[in-house]
C-alpha positions, 0 to 999 in steps of 0.5 A: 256308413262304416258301421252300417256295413258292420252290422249288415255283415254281423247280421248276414253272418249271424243268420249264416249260423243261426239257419242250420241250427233252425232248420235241423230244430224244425226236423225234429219231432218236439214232444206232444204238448201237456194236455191242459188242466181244464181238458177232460181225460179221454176214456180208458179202452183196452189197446188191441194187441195189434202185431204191428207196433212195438212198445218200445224201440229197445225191446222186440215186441213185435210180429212185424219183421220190417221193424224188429229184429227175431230174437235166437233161441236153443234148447231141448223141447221139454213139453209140446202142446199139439192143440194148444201149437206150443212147445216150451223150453226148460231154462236155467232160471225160467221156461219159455212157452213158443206159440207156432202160426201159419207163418213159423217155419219149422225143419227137421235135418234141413227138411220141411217139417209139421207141428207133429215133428215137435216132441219133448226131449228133442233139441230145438233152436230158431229165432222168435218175437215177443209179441205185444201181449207177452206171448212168444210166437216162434218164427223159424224152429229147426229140429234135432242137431245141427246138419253138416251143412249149417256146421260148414256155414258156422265154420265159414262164417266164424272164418270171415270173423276171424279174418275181418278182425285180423284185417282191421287189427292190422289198418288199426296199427300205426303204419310209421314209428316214431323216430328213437333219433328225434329230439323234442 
């Protein structure tokens, strides 16, 4: 009678442990199986450059600002396109191609601004997403140099910076040395 109380109580705990490591298995998504040597391959079609989806979860590679985060971006105007609604900005090591849309937002000196207001040899920085096809498509573009305004929020923000890390800095340390009296 003994022993098959044990084992009951081995198997309850058994199962006790083994639940939680099925049920978190269950949740996770198990990659797609391997297609069988005898299944005919699917025919090849060119993806359509949905902005939508990403190629990867490292890289932005899309328009949709739910899933990817803009990329920053600053420099001077070394050519604009007025037909083509591109500008491109000289690098150290390569030049990048801006594609403007109806969703891009550009400003001059904190004021709205249009695709006639972006000229070479002018300062230029924003954020952009790098669309599927390769393309970069500029989602805010501000001209000219920084105004006081955006220069007063730099300053208050690298304040918070400073004061947030001089805080945590501080929780970091142990609050109690050790005692130089006490013997091991």
């Amino acid at each position: 009678m003994k022993n098959k109380l044990r084992i009951i109580i081995v198997c309850i705990v058994a199962f006790a442990c083994i639940t939680p490591v099925a049920v978190s298995a269950a949740t996770k998504k198990s990659p797609s199986p391997s297609p069988s040597p005898m299944a005919s391959p699917a025919p090849k079609t060119k993806p359509s450059p949905s902005p939508k989806t990403t190629s990867s979860p490292a890289g932005n590679t899309t328009t949709d600002p739910a899933k990817a985060r803009a990329i920053p971006f600053h420099g001077m105007i070394s050519a604009a396109d007025q037909r083509a609604k591109t500008f491109t900005i000289a690098g150290k090591e390569k030049s990048r191609v801006f594609k403007i849309t109806d969703k891009t937002v550009i400003t001059k000196a904190g004021n709205p601004a249009t695709m006639r207001d972006v000229v070479a040899n002018e300062e230029a920085r924003g954020s952009y997403w790098k669309v599927v096809d390769g393309s970069l498509e500029a989602k805010t573009v501000k001209l000219g140099p920084k105004t006081d305004a955006e220069k007063a929020a730099d300053e208050k923000a690298k304040a918070r910076k400073k004061e947030k890390e001089s805080t945590s800095e501080a929780n970091a340390m142990p609050s109690a040395s050790p005692s130089a009296s006490a013997k091991p």
